[in-house]
C-alpha positions as CSV (number, residue, x, y, z in Angstrom):
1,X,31.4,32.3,20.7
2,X,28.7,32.3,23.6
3,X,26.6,34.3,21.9
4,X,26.6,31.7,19.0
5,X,25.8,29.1,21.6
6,X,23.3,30.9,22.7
7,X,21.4,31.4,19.2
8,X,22.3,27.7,18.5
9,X,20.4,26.9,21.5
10,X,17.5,28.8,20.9
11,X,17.0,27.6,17.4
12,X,17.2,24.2,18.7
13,X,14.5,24.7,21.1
14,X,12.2,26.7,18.6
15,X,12.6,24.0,16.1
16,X,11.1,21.2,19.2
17,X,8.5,23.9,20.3
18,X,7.4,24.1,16.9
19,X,7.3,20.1,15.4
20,X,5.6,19.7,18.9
21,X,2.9,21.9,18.2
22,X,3.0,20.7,14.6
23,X,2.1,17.5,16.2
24,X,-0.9,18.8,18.3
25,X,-2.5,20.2,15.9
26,X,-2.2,17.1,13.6
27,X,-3.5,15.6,16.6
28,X,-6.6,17.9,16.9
29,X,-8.0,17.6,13.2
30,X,-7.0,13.8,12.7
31,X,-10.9,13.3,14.1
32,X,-12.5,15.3,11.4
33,X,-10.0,14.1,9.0
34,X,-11.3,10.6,9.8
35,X,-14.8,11.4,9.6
36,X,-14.7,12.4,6.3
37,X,-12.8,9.5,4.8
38,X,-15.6,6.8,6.4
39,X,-18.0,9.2,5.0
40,X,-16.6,8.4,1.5
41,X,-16.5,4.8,2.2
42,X,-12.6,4.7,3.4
43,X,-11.8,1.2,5.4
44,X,-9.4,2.2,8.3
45,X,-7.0,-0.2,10.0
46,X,-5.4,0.3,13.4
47,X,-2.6,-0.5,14.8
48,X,-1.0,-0.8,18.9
49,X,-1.3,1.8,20.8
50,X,2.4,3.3,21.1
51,X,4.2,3.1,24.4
52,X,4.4,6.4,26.8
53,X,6.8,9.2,26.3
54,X,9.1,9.2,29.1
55,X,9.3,13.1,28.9
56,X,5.8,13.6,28.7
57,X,4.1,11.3,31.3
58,X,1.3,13.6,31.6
59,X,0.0,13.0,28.4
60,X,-0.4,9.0,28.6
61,X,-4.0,8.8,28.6
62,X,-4.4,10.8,25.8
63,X,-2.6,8.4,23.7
64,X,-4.6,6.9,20.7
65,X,-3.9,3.5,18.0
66,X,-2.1,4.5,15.5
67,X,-3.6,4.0,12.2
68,X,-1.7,2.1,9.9
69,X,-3.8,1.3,7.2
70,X,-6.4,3.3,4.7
71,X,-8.1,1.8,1.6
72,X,-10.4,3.7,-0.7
73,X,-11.5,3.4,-4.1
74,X,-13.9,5.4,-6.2
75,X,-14.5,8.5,-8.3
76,X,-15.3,10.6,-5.4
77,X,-11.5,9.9,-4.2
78,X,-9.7,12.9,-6.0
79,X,-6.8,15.1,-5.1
80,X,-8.4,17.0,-2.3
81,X,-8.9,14.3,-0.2
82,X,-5.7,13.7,0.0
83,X,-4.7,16.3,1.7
84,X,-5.6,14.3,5.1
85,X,-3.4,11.8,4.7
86,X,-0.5,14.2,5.6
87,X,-2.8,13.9,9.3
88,X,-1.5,10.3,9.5
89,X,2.3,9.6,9.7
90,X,1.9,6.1,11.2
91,X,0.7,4.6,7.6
92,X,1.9,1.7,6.6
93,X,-0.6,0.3,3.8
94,X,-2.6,2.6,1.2
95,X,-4.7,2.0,-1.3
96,X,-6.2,4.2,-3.7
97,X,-7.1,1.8,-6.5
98,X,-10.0,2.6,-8.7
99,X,-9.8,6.1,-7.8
100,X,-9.3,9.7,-9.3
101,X,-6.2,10.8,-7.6
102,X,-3.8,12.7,-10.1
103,X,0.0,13.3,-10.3
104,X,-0.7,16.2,-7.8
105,X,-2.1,14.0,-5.4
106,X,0.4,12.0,-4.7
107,X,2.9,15.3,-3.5
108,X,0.8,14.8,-0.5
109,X,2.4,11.0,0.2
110,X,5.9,12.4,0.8
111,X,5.9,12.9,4.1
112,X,4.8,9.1,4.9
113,X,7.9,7.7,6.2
114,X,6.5,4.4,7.1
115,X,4.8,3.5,4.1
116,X,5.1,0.0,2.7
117,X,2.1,-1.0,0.8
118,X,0.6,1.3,-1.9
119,X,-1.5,0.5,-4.4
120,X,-2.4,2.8,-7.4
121,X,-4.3,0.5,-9.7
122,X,-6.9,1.5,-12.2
123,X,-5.9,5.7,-11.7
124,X,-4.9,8.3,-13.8
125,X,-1.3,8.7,-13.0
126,X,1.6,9.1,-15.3
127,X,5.4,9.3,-15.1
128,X,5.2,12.4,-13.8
129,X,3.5,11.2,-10.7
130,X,6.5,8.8,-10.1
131,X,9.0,11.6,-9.4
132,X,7.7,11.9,-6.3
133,X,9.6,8.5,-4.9
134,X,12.7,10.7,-5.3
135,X,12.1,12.7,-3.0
136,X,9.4,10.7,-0.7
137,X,10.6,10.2,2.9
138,X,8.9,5.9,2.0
139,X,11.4,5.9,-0.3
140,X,13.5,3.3,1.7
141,X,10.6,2.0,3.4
142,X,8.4,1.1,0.4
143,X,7.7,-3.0,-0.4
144,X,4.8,-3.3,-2.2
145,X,4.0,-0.9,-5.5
146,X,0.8,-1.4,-7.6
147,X,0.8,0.6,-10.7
148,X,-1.3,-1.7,-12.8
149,X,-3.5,-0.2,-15.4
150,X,-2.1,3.6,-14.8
151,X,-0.8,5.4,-17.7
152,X,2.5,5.0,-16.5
153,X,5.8,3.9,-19.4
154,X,9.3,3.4,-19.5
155,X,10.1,6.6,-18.2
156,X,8.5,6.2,-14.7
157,X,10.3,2.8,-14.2
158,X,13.7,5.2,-13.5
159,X,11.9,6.5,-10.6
160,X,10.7,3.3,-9.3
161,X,13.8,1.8,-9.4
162,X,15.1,4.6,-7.1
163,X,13.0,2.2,-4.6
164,X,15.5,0.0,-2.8
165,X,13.4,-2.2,-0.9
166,X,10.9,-2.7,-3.2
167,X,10.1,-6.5,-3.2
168,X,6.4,-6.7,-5.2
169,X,5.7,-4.8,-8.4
170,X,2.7,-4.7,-10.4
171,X,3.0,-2.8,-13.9
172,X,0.4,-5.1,-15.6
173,X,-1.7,-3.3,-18.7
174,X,0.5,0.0,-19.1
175,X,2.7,0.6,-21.6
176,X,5.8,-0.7,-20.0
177,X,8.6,-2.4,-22.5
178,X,11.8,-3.7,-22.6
179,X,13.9,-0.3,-22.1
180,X,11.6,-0.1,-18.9
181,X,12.4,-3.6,-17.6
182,X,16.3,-2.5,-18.2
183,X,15.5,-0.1,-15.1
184,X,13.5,-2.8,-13.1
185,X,16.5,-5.2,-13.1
186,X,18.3,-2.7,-10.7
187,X,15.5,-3.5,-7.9
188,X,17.8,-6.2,-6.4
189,X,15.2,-7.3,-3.9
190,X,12.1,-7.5,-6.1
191,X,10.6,-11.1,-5.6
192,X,7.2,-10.8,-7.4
193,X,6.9,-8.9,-10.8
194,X,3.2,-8.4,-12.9
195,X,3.9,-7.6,-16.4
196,X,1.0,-8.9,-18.3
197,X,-0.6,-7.1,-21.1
198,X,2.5,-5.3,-21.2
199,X,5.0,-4.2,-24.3
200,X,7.5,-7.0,-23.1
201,X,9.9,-9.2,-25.1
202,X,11.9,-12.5,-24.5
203,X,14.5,-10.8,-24.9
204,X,13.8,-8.2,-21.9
205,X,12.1,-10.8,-19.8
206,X,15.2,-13.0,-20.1
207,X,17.2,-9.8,-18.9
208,X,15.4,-10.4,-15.8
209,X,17.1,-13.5,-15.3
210,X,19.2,-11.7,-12.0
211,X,16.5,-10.9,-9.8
212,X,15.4,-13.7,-7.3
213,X,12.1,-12.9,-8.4
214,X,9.9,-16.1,-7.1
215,X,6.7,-14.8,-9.1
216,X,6.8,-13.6,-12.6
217,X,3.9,-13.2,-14.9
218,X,3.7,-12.2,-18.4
219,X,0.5,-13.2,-20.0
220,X,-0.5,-11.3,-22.8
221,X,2.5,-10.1,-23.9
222,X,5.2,-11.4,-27.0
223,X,6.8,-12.7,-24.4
224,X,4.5,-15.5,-23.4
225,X,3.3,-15.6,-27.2
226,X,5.3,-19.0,-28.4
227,X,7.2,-20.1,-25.8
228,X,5.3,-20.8,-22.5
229,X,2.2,-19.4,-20.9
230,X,4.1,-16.5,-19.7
231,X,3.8,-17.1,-15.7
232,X,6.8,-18.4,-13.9
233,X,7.0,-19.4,-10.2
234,X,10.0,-20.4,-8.3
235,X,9.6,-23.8,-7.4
């Protein structure tokens, strides 16, 4: 039995030895890392600088903001850019809109815990890509999702409804239907929903009718064809 404790205790301090020095060296390439996403145009946002460590007093002045926010947008954005997000576990808001960043890409989001915002508009991502909410550590932190003119269908709205705080979702011009919209209705929170241009009914838009979604638009679709100009706001 004490020699259990003793292994017990030694595992426990080679797992803190180890995600401290995993830390470091995060902490040593982050400035190259940063570099080269202002070099490809990347707008950076900071946040507060986070409080001292009691148990590490020694290191206060080498504290540094935090950043919490990364936008980029272009075809020179691919998959191995984004390996250098993994460098920043403070993000909050991403955007990758209008960029080439594939199903693989996004495997490299999963360890963003604090993620709230991200926006995949106009990229080439498919249902595939969505798995990754499954197993994402933003899965319960995740407000904002913009999927808009992806090649996302149906399929992918399982995934996305695995996304309990979700409150904004954007699925405008994909190929998004009623059996979809059956799997949006479980996002209990959602309060803004973009579905124009999509493959959307009456009949599945009425199945909405649960949600306290204060925004709801639907232009383009049969929806909106005869009945009203397919845009809805809670009054």
């Amino acid at each position: 039995m004490h020699i259990h404790r003793l292994s017990l205790a030694f595992f426990v301090i080679a797992v803190l030895t180890a995600s401290g020095r995993a830390q470091d060296d995060a902490a040593a390439f982050r400035p190259k890392a940063i570099e080269r996403l202002k070099t490809l145009g990347a707008e950076i946002g900071y946040g507060d600088v986070k409080p001292p460590d009691p148990e590490q007093p020694q290191k206060v002045e080498t504290r540094e903001k935090p950043i919490v926010r990364i936008e980029m947008t272009g075809g020179q954005i691919t998959d191995d850019v984004m390996r250098e997000l993994r460098l920043f576990p403070d993000l909050e808001t991403l955007s990758l809109a209008g960029t080439r960043v594939t199903d693989l890409g996004l495997d490299y989001l999963k360890g963003l815990e604090k993620l709230k915002v991200l926006n995949l508009n106009y990229s080439p991502i498919t249902d595939k890509g969505l798995a990754f909410f499954r197993i994402a550590r933003c899965k319960d932190t995740l407000e904002v999702l913009q999927i808009s003119f992806t090649r996302v269908t149906d399929a992918g709205m399982a995934d996305v409804a695995t996304l309990p705080k979700l409150k904004v979702l954007a699925v405008s011009h994909t190929r998004i239907g009623d059996q979809g919209l059956a799997e949006i209705a479980k996002l209990k929170d959602l309060n803004e929903l973009y579905l124009d241009g999509t493959l959307v009914t009456r009949k599945g838009v009425d199945s909405l009718k649960d949600l306290p979604l204060e925004k709801l638009s639907y232009v383009g679709t049969r929806a909106a064809m005869y009945s009203d100009d397919g845009f809805r706001k809670k009054k």
